[in-house]
PDBQT receptor file of N, H, CA, C and O in Angstrom, charges set to zero:
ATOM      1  N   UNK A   1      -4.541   3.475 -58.483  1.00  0.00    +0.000 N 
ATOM      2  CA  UNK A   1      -4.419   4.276 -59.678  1.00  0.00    +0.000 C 
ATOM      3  C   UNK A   1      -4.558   3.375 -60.902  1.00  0.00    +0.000 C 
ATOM      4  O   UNK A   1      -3.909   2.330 -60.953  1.00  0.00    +0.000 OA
ATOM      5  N   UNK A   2      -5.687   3.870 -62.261  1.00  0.00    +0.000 N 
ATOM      6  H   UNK A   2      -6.215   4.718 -62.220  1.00  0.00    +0.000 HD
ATOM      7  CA  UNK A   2      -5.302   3.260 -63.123  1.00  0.00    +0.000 C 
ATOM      8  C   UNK A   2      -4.537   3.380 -63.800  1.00  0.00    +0.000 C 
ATOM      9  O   UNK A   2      -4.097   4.515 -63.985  1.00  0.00    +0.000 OA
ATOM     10  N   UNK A   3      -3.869   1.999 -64.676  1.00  0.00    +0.000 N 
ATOM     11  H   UNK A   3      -4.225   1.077 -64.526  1.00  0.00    +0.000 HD
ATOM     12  CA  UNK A   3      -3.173   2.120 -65.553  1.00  0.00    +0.000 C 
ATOM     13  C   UNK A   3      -3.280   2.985 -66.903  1.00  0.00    +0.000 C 
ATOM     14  O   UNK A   3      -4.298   2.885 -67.589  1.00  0.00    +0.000 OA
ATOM     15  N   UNK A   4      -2.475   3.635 -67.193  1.00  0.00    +0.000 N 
ATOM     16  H   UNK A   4      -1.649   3.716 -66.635  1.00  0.00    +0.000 HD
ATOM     17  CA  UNK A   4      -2.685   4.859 -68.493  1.00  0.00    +0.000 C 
ATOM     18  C   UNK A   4      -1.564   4.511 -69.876  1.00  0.00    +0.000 C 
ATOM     19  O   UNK A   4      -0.470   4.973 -70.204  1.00  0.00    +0.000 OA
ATOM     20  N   UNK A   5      -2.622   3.295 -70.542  1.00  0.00    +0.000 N 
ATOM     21  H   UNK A   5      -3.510   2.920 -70.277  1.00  0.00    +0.000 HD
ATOM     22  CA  UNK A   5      -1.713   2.661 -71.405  1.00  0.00    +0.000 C 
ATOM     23  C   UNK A   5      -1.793   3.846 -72.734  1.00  0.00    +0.000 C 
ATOM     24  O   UNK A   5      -2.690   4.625 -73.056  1.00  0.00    +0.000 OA
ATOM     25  N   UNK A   6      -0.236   3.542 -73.401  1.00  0.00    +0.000 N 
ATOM     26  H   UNK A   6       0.492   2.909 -73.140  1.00  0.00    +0.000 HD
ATOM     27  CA  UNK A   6      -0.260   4.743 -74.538  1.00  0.00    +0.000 C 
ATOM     28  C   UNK A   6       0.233   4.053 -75.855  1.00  0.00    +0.000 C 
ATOM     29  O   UNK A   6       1.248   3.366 -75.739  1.00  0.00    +0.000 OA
ATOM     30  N   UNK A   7      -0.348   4.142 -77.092  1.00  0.00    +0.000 N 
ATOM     31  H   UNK A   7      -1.172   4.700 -77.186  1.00  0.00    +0.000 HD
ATOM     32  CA  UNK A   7      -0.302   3.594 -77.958  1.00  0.00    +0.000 C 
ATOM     33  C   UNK A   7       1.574   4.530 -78.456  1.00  0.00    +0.000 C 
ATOM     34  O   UNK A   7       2.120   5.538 -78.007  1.00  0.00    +0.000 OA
ATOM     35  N   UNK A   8       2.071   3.286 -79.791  1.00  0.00    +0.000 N 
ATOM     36  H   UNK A   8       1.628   2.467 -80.155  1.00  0.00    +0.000 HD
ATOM     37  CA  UNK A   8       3.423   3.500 -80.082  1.00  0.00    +0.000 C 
ATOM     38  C   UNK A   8       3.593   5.131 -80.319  1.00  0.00    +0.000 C 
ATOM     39  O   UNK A   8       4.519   5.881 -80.008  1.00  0.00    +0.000 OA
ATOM     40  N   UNK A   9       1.783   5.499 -81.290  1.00  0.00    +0.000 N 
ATOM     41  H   UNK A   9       1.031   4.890 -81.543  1.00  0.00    +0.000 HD
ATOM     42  CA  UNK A   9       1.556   6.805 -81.647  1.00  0.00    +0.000 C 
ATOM     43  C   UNK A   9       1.851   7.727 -80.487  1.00  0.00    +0.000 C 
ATOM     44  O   UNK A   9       2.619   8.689 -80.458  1.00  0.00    +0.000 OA
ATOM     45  N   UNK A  10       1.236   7.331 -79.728  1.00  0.00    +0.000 N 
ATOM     46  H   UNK A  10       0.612   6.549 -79.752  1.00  0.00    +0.000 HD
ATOM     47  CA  UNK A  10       1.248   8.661 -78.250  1.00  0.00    +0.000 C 
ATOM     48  C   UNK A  10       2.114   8.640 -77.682  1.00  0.00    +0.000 C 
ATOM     49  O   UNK A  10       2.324   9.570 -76.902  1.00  0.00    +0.000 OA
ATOM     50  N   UNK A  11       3.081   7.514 -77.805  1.00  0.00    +0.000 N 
ATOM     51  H   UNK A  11       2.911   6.759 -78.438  1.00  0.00    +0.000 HD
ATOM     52  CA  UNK A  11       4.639   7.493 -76.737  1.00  0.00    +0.000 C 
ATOM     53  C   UNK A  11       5.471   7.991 -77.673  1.00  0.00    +0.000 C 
ATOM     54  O   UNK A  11       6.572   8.389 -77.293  1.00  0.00    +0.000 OA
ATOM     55  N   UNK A  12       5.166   8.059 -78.883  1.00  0.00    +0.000 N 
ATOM     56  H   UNK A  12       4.272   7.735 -79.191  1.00  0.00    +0.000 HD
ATOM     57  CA  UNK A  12       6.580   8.612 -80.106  1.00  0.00    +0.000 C 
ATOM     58  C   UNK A  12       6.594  10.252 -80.015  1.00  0.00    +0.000 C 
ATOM     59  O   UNK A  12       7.669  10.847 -80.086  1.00  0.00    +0.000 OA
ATOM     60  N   UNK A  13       5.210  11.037 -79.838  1.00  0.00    +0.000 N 
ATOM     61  H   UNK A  13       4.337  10.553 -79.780  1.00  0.00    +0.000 HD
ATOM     62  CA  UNK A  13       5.088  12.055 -80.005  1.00  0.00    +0.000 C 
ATOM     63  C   UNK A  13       4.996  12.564 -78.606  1.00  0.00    +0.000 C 
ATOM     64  O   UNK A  13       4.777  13.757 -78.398  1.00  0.00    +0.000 OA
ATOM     65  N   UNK A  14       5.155  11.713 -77.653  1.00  0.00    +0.000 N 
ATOM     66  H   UNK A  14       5.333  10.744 -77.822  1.00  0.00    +0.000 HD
ATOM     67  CA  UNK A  14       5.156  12.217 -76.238  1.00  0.00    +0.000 C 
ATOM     68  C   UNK A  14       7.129  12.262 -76.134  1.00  0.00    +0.000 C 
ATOM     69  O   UNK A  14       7.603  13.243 -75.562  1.00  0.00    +0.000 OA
ATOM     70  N   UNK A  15       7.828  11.503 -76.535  1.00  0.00    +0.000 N 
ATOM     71  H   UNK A  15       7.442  10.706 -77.000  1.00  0.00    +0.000 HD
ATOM     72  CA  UNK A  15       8.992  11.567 -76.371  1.00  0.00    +0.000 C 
ATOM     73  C   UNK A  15      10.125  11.696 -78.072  1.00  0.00    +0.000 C 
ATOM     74  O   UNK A  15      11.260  11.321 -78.367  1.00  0.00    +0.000 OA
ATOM     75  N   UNK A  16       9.086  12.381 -78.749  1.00  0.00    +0.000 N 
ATOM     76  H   UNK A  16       8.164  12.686 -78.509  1.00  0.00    +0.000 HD
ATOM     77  CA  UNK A  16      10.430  12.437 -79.947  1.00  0.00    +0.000 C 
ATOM     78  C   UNK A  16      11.211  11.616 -80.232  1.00  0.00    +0.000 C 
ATOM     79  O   UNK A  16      12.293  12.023 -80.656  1.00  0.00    +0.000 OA
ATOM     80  N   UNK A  17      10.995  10.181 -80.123  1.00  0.00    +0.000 N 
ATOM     81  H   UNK A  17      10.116   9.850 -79.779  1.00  0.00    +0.000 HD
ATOM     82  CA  UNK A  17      11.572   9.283 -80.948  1.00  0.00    +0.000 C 
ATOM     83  C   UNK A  17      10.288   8.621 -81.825  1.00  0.00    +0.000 C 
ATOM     84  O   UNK A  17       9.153   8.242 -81.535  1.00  0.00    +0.000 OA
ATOM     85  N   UNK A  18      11.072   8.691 -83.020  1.00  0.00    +0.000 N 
ATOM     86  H   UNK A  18      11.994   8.998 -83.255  1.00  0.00    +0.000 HD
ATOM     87  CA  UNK A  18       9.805   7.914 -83.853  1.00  0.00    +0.000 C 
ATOM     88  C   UNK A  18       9.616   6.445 -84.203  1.00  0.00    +0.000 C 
ATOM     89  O   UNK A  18      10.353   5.459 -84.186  1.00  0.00    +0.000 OA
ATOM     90  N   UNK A  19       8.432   6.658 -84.503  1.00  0.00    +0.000 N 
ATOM     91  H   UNK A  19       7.833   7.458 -84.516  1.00  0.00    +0.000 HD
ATOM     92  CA  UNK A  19       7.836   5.231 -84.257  1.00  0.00    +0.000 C 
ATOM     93  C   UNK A  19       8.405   3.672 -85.060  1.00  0.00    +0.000 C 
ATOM     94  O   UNK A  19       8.018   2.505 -84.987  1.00  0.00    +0.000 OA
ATOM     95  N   UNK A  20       9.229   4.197 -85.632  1.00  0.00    +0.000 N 
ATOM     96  H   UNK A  20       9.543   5.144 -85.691  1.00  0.00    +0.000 HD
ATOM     97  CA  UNK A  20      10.333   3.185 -86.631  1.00  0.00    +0.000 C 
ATOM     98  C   UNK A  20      11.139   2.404 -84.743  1.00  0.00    +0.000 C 
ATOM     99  O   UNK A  20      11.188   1.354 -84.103  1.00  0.00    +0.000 OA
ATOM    100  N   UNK A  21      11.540   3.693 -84.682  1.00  0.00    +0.000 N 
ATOM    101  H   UNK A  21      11.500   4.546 -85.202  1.00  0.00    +0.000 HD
ATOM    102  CA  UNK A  21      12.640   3.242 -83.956  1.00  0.00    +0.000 C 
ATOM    103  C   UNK A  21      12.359   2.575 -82.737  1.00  0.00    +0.000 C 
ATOM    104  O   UNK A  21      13.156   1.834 -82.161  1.00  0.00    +0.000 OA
ATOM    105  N   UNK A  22      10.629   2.988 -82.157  1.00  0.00    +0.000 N 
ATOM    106  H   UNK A  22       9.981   3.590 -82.625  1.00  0.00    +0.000 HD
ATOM    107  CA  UNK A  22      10.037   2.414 -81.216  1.00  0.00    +0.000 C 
ATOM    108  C   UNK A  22       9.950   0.963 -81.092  1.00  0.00    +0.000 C 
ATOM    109  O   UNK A  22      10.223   0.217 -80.152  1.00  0.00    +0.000 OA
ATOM    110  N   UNK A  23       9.427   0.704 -82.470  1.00  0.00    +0.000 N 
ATOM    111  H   UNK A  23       9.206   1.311 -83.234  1.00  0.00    +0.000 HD
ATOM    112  CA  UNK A  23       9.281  -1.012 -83.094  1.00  0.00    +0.000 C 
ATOM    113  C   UNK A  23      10.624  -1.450 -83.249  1.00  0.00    +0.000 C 
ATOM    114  O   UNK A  23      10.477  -2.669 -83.348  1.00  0.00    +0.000 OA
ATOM    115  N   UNK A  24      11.902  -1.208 -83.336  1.00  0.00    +0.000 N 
ATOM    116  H   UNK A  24      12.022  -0.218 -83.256  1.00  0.00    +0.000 HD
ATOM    117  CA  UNK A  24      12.738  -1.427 -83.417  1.00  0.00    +0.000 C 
ATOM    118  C   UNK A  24      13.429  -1.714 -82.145  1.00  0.00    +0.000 C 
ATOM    119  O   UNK A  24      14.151  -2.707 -82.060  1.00  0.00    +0.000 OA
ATOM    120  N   UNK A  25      13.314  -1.178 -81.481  1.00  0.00    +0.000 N 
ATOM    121  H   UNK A  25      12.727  -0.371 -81.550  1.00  0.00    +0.000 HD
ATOM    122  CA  UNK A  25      13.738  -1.513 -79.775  1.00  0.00    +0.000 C 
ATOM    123  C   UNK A  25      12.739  -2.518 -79.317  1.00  0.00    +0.000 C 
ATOM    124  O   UNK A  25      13.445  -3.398 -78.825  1.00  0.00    +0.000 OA
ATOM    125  N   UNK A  26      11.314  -2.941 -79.180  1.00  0.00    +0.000 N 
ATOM    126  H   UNK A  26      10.740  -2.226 -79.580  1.00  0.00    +0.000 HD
ATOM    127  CA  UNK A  26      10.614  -3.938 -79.336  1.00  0.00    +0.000 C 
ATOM    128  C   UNK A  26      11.283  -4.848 -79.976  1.00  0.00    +0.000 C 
ATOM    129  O   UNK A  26      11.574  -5.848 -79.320  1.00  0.00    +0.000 OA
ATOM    130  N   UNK A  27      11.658  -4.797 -81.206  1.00  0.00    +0.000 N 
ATOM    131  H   UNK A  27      11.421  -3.985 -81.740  1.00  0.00    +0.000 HD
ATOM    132  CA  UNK A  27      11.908  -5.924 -81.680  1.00  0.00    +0.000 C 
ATOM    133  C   UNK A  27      13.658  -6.791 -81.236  1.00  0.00    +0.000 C 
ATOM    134  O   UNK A  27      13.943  -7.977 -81.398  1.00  0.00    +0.000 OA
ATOM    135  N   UNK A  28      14.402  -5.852 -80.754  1.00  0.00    +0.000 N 
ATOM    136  H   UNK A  28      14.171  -4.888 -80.622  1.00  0.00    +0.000 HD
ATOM    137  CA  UNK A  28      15.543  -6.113 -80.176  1.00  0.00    +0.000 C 
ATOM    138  C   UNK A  28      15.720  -6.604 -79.071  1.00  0.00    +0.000 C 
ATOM    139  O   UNK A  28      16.731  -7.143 -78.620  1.00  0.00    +0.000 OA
ATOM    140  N   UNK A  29      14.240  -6.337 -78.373  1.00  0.00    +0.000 N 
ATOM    141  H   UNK A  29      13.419  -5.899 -78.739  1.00  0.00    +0.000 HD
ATOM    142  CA  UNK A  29      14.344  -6.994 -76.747  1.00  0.00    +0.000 C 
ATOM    143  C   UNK A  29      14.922  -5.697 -76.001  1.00  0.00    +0.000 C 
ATOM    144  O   UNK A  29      15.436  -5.805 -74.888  1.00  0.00    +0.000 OA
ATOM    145  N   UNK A  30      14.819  -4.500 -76.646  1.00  0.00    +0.000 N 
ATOM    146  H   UNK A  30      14.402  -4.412 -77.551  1.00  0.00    +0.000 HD
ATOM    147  CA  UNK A  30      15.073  -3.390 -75.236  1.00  0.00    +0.000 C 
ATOM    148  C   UNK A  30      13.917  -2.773 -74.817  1.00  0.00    +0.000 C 
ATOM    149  O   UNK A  30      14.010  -2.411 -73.644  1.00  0.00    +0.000 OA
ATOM    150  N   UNK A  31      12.837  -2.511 -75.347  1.00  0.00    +0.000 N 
ATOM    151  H   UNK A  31      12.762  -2.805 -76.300  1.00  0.00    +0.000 HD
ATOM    152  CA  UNK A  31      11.610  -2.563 -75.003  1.00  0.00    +0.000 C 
ATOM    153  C   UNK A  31      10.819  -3.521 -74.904  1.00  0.00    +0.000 C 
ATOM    154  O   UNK A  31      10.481  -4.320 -75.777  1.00  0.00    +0.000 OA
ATOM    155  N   UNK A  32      10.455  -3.448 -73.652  1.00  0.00    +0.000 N 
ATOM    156  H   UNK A  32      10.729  -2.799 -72.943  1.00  0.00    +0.000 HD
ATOM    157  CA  UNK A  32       8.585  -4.713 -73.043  1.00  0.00    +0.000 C 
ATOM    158  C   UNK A  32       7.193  -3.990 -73.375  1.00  0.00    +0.000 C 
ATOM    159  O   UNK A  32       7.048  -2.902 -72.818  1.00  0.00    +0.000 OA
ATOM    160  N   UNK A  33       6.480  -4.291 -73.936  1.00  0.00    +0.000 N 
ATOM    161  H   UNK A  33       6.598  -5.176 -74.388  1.00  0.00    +0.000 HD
ATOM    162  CA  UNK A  33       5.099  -4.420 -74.135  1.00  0.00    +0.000 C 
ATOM    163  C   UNK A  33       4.140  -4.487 -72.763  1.00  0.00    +0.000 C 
ATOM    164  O   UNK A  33       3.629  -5.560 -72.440  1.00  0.00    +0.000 OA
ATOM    165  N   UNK A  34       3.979  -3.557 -72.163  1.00  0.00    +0.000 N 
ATOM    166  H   UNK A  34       4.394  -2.686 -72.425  1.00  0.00    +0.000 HD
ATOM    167  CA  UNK A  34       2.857  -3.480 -71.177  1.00  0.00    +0.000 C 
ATOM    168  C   UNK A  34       1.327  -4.375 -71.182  1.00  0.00    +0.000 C 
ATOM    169  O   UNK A  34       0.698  -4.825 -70.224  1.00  0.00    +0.000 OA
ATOM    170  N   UNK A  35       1.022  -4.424 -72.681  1.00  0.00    +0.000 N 
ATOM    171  H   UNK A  35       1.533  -4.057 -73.459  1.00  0.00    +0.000 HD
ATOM    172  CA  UNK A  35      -0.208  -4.572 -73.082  1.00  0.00    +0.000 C 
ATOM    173  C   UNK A  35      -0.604  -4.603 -74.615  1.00  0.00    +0.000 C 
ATOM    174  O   UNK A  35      -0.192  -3.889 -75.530  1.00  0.00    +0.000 OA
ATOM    175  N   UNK A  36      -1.660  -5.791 -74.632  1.00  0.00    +0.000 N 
ATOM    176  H   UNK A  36      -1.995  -6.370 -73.889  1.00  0.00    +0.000 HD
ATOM    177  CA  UNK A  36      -1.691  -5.369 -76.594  1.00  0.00    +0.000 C 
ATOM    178  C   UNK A  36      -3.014  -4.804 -76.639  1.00  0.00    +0.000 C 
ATOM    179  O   UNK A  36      -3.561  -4.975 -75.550  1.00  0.00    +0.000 OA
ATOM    180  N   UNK A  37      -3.856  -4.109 -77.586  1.00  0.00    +0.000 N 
ATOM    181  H   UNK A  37      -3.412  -3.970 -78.471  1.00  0.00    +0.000 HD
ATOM    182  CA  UNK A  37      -5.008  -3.828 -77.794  1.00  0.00    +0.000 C 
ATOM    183  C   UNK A  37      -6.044  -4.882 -77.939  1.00  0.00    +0.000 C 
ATOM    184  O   UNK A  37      -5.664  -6.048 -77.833  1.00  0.00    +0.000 OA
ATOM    185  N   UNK A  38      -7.012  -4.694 -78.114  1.00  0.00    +0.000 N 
ATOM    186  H   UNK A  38      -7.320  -3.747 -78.200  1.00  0.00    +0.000 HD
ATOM    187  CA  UNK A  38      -8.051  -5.996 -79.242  1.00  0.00    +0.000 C 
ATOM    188  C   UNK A  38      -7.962  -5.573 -80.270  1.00  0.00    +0.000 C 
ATOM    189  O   UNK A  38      -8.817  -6.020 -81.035  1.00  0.00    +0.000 OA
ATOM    190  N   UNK A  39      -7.166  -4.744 -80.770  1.00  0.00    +0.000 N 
ATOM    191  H   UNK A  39      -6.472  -4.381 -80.149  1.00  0.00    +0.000 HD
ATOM    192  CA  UNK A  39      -7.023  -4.565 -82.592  1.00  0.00    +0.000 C 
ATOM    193  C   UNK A  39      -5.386  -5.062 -82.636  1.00  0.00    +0.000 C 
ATOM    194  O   UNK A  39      -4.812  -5.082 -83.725  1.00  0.00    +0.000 OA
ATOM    195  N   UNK A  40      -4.875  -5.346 -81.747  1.00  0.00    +0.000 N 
ATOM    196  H   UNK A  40      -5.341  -5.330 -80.862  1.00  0.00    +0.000 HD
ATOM    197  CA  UNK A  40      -3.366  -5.952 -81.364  1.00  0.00    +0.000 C 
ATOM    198  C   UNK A  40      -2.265  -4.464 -81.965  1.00  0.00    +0.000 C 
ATOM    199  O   UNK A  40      -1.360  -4.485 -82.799  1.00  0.00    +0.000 OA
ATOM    200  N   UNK A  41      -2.829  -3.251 -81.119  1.00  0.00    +0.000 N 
ATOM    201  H   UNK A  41      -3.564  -3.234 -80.442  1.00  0.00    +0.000 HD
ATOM    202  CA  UNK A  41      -1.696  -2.527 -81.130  1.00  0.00    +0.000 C 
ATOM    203  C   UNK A  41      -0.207  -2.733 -79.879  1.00  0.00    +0.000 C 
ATOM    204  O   UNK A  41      -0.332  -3.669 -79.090  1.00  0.00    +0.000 OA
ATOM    205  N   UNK A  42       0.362  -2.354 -79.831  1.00  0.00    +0.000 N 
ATOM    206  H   UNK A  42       0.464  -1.594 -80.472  1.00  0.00    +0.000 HD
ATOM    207  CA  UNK A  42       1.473  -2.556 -78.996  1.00  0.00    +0.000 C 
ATOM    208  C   UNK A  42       1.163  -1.162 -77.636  1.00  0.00    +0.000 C 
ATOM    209  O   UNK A  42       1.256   0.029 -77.933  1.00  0.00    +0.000 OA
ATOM    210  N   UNK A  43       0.945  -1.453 -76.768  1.00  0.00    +0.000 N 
ATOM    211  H   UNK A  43       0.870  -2.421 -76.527  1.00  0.00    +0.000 HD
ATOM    212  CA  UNK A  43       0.667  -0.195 -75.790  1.00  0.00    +0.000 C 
ATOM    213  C   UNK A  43       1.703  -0.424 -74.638  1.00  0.00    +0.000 C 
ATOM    214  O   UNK A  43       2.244  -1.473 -74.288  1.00  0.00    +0.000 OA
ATOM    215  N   UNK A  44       1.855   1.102 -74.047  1.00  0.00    +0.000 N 
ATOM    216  H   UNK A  44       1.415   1.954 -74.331  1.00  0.00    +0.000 HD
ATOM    217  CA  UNK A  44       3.363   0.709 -72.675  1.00  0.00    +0.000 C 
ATOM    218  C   UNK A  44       2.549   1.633 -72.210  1.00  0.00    +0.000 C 
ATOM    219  O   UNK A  44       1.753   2.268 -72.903  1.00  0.00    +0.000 OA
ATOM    220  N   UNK A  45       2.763   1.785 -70.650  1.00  0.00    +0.000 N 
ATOM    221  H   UNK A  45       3.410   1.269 -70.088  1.00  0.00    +0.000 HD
ATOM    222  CA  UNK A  45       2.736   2.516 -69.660  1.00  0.00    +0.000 C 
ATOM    223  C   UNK A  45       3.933   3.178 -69.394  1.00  0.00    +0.000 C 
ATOM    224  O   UNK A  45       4.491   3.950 -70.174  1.00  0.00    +0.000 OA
ATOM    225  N   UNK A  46       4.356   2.837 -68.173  1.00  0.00    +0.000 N 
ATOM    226  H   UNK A  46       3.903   2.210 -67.539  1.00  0.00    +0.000 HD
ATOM    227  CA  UNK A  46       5.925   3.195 -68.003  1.00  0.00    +0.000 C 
ATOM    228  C   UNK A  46       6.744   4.293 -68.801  1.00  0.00    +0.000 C 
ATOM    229  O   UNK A  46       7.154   5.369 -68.368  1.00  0.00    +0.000 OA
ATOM    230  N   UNK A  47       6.881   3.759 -70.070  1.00  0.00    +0.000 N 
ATOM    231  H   UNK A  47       6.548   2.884 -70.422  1.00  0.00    +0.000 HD
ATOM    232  CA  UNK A  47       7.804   4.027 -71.338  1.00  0.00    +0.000 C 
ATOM    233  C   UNK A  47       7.897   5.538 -71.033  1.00  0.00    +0.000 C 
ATOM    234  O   UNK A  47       8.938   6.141 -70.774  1.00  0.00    +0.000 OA
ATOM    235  N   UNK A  48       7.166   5.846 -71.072  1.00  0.00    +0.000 N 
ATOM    236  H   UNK A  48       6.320   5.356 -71.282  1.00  0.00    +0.000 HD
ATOM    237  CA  UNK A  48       7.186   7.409 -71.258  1.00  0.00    +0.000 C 
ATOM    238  C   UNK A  48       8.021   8.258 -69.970  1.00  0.00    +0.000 C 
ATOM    239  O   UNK A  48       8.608   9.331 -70.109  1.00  0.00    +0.000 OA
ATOM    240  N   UNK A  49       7.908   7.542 -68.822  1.00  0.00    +0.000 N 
ATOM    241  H   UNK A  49       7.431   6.671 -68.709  1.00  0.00    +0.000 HD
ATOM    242  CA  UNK A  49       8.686   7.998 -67.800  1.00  0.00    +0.000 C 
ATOM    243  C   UNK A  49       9.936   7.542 -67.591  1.00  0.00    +0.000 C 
ATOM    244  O   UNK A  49      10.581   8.144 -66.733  1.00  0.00    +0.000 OA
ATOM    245  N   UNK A  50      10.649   6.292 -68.360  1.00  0.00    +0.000 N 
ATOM    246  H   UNK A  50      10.124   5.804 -69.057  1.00  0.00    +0.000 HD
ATOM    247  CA  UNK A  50      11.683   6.221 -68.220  1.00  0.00    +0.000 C 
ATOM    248  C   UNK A  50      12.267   6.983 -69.353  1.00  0.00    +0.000 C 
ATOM    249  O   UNK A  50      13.155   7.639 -68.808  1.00  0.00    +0.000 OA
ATOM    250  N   UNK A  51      12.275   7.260 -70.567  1.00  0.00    +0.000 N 
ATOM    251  H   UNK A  51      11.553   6.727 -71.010  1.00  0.00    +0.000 HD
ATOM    252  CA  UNK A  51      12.592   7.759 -71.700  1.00  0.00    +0.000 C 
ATOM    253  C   UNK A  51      12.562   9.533 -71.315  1.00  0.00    +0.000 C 
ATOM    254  O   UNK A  51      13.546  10.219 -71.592  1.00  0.00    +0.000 OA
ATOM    255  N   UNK A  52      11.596  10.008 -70.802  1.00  0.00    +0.000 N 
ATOM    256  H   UNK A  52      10.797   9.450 -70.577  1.00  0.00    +0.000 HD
ATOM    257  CA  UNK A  52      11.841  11.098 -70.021  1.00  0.00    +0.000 C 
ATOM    258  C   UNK A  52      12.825  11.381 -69.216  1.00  0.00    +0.000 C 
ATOM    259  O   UNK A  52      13.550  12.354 -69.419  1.00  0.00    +0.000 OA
ATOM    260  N   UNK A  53      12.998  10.478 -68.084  1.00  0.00    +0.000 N 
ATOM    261  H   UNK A  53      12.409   9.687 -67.919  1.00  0.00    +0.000 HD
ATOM    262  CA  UNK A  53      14.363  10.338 -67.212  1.00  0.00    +0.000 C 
ATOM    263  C   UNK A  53      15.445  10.454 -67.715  1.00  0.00    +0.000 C 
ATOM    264  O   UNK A  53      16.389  11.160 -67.361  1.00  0.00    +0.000 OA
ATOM    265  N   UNK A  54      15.309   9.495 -68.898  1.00  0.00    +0.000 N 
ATOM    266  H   UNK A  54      14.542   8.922 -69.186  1.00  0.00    +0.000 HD
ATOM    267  CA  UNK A  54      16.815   9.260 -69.369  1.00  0.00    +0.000 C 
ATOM    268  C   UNK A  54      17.452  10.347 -70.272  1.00  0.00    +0.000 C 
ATOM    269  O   UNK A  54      18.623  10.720 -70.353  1.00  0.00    +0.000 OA
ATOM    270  N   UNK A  55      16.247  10.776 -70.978  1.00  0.00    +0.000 N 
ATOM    271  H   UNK A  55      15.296  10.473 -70.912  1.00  0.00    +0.000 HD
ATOM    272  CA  UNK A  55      16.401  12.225 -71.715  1.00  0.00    +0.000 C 
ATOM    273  C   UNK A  55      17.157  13.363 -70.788  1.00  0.00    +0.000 C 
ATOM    274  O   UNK A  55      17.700  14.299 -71.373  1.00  0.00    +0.000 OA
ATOM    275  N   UNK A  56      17.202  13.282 -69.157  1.00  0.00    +0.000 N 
ATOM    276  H   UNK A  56      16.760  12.521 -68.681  1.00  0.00    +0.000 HD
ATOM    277  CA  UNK A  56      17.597  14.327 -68.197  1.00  0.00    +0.000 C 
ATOM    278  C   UNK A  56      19.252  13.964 -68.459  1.00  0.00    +0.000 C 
ATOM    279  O   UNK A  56      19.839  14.926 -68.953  1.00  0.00    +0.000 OA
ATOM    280  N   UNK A  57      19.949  13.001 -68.272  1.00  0.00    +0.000 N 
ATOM    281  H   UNK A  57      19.472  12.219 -67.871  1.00  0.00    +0.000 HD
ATOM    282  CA  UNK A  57      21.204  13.117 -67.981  1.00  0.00    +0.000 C 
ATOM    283  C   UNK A  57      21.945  12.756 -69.225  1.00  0.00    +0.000 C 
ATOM    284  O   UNK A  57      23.176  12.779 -69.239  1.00  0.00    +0.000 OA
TER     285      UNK A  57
C-alpha cells in the first residue's frame, strides 16, 4: 500500500484542530513529521488515524 501523505492543511480540516495548534505540537515534540515536501511543507500519514481514535474516547 502506498503511503497517503497529508499536508498540515488536509490533516487540520480532516480532524478540526487548527493549523496553529498543529505546528504547535510539532514544535513541542508531540507530533513527528512523516515527511517534508520539495517546497518543505510538513506532511504526516498516520496523524489522522490516531487523532481520530483518540477523538473516540
Amino acid at each position: 500500500m502506498k503511503n497517503q501523505f497529508k499536508t498540515v492543511n488536509e490533516t487540520s480540516k480532516l480532524t478540526g484542530i487548527i493549523i496553529r495548534a498543529l505546528h504547535y505540537y510539532y514544535e513541542i515534540g508531540l507530533l513527528k513529521l512523516s515527511n517534508i515536501s520539495e517546497v518543505g511543507h510538513r506532511l504526516y500519514d498516520n496523524l489522522v488515524n490516531y487523532i481520530s481514535l483518540g477523538k473516540q474516547y
